[in-house]
C-alpha positions in Angstrom: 35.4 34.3 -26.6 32.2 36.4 -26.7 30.6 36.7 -23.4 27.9 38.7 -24.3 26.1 36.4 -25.9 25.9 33.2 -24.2 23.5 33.2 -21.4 24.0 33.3 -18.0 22.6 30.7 -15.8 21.9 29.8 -12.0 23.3 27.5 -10.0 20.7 28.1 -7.4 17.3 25.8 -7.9 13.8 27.8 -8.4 12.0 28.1 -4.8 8.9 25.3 -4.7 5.5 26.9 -5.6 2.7 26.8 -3.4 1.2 24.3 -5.4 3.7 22.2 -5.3 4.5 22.3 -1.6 0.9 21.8 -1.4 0.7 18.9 -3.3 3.4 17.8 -1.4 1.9 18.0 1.7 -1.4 15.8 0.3 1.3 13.1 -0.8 2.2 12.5 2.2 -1.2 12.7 4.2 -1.8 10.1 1.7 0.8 8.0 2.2 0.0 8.1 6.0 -3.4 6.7 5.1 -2.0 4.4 3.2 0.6 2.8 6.3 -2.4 3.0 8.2 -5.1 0.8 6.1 -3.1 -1.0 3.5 0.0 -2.0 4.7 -1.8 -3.1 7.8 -3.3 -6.0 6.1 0.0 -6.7 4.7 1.8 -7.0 8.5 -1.0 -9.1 9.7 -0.6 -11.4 6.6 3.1 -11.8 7.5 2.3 -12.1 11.2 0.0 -15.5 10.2 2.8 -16.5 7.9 5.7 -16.5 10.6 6.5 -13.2 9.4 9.5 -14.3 7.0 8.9 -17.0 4.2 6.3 -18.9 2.3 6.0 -22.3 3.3 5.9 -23.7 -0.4 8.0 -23.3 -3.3 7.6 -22.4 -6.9 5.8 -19.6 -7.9 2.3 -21.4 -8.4 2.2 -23.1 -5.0 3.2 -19.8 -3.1 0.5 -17.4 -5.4 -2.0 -20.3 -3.9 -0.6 -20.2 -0.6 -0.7 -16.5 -0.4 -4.4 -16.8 -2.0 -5.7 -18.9 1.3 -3.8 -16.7 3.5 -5.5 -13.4 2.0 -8.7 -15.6 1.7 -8.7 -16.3 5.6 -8.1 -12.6 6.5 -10.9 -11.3 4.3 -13.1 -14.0 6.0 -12.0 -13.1 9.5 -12.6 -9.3 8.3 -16.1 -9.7 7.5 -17.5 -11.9 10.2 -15.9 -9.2 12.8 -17.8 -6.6 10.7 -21.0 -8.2 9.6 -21.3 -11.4 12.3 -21.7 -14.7 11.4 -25.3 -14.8 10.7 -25.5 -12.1 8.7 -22.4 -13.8 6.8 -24.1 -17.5 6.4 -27.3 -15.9 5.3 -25.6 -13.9 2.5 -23.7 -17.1 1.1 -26.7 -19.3 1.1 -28.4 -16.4 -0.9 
């Protein structure tokens, strides 16, 4: 058995480049954004829901039920933003 020639390798894994830790790093500010904005909306939803099941059943009926639910968040989202003149005036334009 020839030594020699087959080559030797490391057990040891390759320290992290600076771009990589970096990148790293921006994942997760990211995904703290994220918690903060999306998953949010997502907590609320459940908290109107009862915070564990749909109501309905079959795939169809919950994707509707879900629908209204998302529908009466956005809703609520834009009359705290724009007001509810502003709102009315935009949907009877």
């Amino acid at each position: 058995m020839n030594h020699a020639a087959s080559p030797r390798r490391s057990l040891q894994a390759p320290a992290e480049s600076p771009v990589s830790a970096t990148k790293t790093l921006i994942r997760a500010a990211h995904m703290r954004i994220r918690r903060a904005t999306v998953e949010h909306t997502f907590g609320t939803l459940r908290a109107w829901m009862g915070a564990t099941h749909f109501k309905t059943r079959t795939l169809e009926k919950v994707r509707t039920e879900m629908s209204l639910h998302v529908l009466a968040y956005n809703l609520k989202r834009v009359i705290a933003i724009l007001g509810v003149r502003p709102l009315m005036a935009a949907m009877r334009a």
